[in-house]
N, C-alpha and C positions, 0 to 999 in steps of 0.2 A: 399605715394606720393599723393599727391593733385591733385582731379580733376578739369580738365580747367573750368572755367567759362563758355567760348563759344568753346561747344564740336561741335558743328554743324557750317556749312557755312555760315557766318553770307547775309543777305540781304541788295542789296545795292540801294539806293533812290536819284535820284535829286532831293535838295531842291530844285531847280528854277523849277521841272516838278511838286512836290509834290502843290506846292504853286500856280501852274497853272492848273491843274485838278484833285486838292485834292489830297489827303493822300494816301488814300485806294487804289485808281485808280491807280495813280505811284506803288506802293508796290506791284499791280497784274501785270503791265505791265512788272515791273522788271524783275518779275518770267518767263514773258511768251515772253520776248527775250531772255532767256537763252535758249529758248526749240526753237529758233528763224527758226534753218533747219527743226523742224518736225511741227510745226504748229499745236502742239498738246501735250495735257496733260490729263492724265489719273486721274481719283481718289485718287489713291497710291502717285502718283507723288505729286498732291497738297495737299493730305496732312502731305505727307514728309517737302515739303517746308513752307505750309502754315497752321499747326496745330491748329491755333487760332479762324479760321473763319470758322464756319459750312457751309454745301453745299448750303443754301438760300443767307446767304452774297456772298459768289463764283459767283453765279449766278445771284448778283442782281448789284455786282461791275462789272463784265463782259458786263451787259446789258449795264451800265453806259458806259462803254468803245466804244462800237457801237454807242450810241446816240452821245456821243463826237464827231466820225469820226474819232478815233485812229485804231478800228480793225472792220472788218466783221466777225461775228460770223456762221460758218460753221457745226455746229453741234445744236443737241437738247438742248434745259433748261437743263443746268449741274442736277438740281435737279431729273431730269427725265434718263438721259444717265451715269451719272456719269466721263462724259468727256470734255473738252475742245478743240473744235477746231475753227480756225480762219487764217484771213489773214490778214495784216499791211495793214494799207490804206498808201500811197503814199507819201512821206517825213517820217514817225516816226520815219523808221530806217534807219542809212547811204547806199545809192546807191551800189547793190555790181557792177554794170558796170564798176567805174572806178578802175584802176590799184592802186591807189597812196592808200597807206591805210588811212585810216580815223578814227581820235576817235571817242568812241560813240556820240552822240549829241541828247539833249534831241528833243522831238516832238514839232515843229512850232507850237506854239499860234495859227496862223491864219488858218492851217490846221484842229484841230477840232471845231472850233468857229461854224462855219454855224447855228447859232442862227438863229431863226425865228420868227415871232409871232404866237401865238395859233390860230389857226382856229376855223371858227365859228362853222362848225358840230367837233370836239376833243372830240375823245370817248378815255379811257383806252382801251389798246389792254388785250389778252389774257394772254399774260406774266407778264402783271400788275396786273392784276386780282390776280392770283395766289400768286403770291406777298402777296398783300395783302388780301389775305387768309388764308395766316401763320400767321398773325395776330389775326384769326377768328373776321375778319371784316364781315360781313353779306353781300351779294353780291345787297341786297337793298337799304343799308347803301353809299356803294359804289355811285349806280346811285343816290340817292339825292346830291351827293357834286358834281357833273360834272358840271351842269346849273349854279350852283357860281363861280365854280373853275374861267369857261371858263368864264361868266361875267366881272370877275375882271380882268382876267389879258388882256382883249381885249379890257377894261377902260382905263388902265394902258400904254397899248402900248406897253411893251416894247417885249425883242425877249430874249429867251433863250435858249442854248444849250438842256435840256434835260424836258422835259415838262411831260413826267411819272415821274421821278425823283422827281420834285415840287409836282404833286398831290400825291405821293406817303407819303410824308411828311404830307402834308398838312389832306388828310383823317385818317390816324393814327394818330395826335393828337388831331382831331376832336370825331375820337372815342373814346380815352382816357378822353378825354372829359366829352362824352357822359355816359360812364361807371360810372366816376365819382358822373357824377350828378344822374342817373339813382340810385347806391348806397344807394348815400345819403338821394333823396325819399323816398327809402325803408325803411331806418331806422329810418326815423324822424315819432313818433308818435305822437297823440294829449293826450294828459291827459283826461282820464278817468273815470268817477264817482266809479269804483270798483277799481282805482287803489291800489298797499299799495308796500314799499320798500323791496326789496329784503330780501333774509335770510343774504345776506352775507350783506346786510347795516344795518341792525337790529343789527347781531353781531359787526359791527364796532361801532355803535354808546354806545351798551350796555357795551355791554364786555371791547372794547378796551378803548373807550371814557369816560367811569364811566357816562354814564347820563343815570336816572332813565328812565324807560321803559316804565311807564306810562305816563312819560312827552312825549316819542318818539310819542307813540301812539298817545296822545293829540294833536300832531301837526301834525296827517297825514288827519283831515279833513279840518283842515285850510291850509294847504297845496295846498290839490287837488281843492277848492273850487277858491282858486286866481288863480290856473291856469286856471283851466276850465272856468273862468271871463276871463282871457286875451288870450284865446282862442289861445296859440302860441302852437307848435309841438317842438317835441327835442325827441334826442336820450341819453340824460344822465341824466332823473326823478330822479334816485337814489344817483346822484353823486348833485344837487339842493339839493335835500331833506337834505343830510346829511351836506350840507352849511350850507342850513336854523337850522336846528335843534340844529348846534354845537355856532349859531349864539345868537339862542335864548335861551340857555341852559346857555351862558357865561353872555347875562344879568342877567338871572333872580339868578342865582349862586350869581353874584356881588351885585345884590340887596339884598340877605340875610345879605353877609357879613357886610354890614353898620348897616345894624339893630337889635340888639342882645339883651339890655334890654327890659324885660317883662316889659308893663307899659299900661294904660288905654286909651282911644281913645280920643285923645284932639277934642275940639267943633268945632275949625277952621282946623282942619285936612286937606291937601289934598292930595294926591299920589307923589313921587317924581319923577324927569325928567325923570330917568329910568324905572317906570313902562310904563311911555309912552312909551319907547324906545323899551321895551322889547312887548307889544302891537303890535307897528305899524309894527314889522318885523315878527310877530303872523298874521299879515293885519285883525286885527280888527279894525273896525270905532273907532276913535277917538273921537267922538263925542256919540258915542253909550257909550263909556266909563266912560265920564264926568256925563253924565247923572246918571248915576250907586253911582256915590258920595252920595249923601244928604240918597239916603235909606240906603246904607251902612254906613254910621256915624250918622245915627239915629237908627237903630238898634244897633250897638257896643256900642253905647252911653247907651242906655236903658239896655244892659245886663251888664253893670259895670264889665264887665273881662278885662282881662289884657291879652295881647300877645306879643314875643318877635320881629314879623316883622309884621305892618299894611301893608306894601306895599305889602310883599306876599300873604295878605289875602286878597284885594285888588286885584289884581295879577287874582287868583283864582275864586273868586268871579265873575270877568269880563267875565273869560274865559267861564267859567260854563254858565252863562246867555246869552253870544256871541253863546255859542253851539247848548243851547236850541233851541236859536230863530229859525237858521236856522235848526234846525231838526222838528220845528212846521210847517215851510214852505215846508218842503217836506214829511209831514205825511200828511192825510187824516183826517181832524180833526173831526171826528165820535171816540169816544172813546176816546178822550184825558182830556176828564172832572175833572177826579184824578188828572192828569200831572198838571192843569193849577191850579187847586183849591192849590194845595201842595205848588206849587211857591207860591202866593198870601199869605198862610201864614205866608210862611219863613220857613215850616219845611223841614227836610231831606234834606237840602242844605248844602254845604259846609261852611257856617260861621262859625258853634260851633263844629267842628272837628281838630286835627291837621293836620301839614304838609304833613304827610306821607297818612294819611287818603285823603286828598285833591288831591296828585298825582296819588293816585291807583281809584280815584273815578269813575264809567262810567255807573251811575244811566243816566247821561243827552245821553250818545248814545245809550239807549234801547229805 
């Protein structure tokens, strides 16, 4: 045999009362004319009928029901006693004086209205408070929003039934707010001069990605260098870096592929649109770059070898000499005598090495 769908007594709502003091409001008063001769509802009771709503809802739709002018609340914060009690304010429910029976009829509009305007001293009472405690709203937090609250709406003018109700609102999404932003400061950092990427970006870039290690590495001082120039903060360095890297890995990849025969350095040579390309997202000077031409095609010139990519040597060349420089600007140039005489030769530089030799190389960050 099939069990019913609706094993329990189903609950019944005016939509013309639901649509005049909300939802939740009609659905508790429902409950609490049924219990209409005792004036009172126990724990058990509502949550027999009302399984949905924890005891702070209970207790905060019931307050709502007072501020309306639908019922007087008789008893403690449901949260606090575990009970419900009260009295019908006067019209909600039909007269029992007169003889003639009477359908039910929902509660007169004009009976809970007594809307008001906010007063100039409008503090939160006790039972707001608490309220909004179950929030773990900060009870400091609370009094900075009252001086606005009460501002604006005695700008405003107008008059409303429930005015805990409104700051109630209004302070919980201010702290949700606040949380928010609070978070986010937390987690935005500034880039670092000792920064370097994760193990788990390392392994995606290496392993998953196939891009040489030594290229990774290459581009974690160029990296950190443009940030720490554009002084911004962020909370996702590692998830940048691994843009930038798969960025620069895809030009200089493409740049091989075009140029494959071994052949000697023509006299008008110059780099192609993609070594720029692959540079300016490296954020080296562009101008720092050009420069670098005439010694390098006067050196390849004079050694009459042949190589199968100029632009990767090219490429490499820049980078290495871009490295230097800035790591002479941040060394103490006491002892660096060897370092500069060595460049000025030409020796132990990457020119007359191959590609592989050129990507592991990290003579320029010692």
């Amino acid at each position: 045999m099939t069990a019913s769908l609706l094993p329990e007594k189903p609950l019944l709502i005016s939509p013309s009362l639901a649509a005049t003091i909300g939802l939740e409001e009609a659905l508790l008063l429902s409950v609490m004319a049924e219990a209409e001769s005792s004036g009172r509802l126990l724990q058990r009771q509502i949550s027999e009928r009302l399984p949905f709503w924890p005891a702070e809802d209970i207790q905060r739709i019931a307050k709502n029901l007072q501020e309306k002018g639908l019922i007087q609340l008789t008893s403690a914060p449901y949260t606090q006693c575990g009970e419900l009690a009260w009295r019908f304010s006067p019209g909600v429910l039909p007269g029992a004086e007169t003889a003639q029976p009477q359908a039910p009829v929902a509660p007169r509009p004009a009976a809970p209205a007594q809307s008001n305007q906010i007063s100039p001293g409008w503090q939160p009472d006790a039972e707001l408070k608490m309220q909004l405690a179950q929030y773990n709203i900060p009870d400091y937090f609370i009094r900075q929003q009252v001086p606005e609250f009460v501002t604006y709406w005695r700008e405003r003018g107008e008059a409303h039934h429930s005015w805990g109700a409104k700051f109630l609102k209004q302070v919980v999404r201010r702290w949700r707010e606040h949380e928010a932003g609070q978070f986010k400061r937390e987690q935005d950092t500034p880039m670092t001069p000792e920064w370097r990427p994760s193990q788990d970006a390392m392994v995606l870039l290496v392993r998953h990605a196939g891009i040489n290690q030594a290229f990774v590495e290459d581009a974690i001082a160029e990296f950190v260098l443009y940030w720490r120039e554009r002084g911004d903060v962020g909370r996702t360095w590692n998830t940048r870096f691994i843009q930038h890297v798969k960025r620069q890995w895809a030009k200089y990849t493409n740049a091989l592929e075009h140029d494959t025969e071994p052949k000697r350095l023509p006299d008008n040579w110059q780099p192609g649109k993609d070594v720029f390309d692959v540079l300016a997202l490296a954020n080296i000077d562009l101008a720092f770059a050009r420069r670098q031409i005439p010694e390098f095609v006067l050196f390849w010139r004079e050694s009459n070898r042949v190589h199968s990519s100029w632009n990767t040597k090219f490429l490499q060349h820049v980078k290495y000499h871009w490295a230097r420089q800035h790591s002479f600007s941040q060394v103490p140039q006491q002892g660096n005598t060897n370092v500069r005489n060595q460049s000025a030769t030409g020796t132990s530089t990457t020119r007359d090495r191959s590609l592989v030799e050129d990507l592991t190389d990290r003579s320029w960050a010692g």
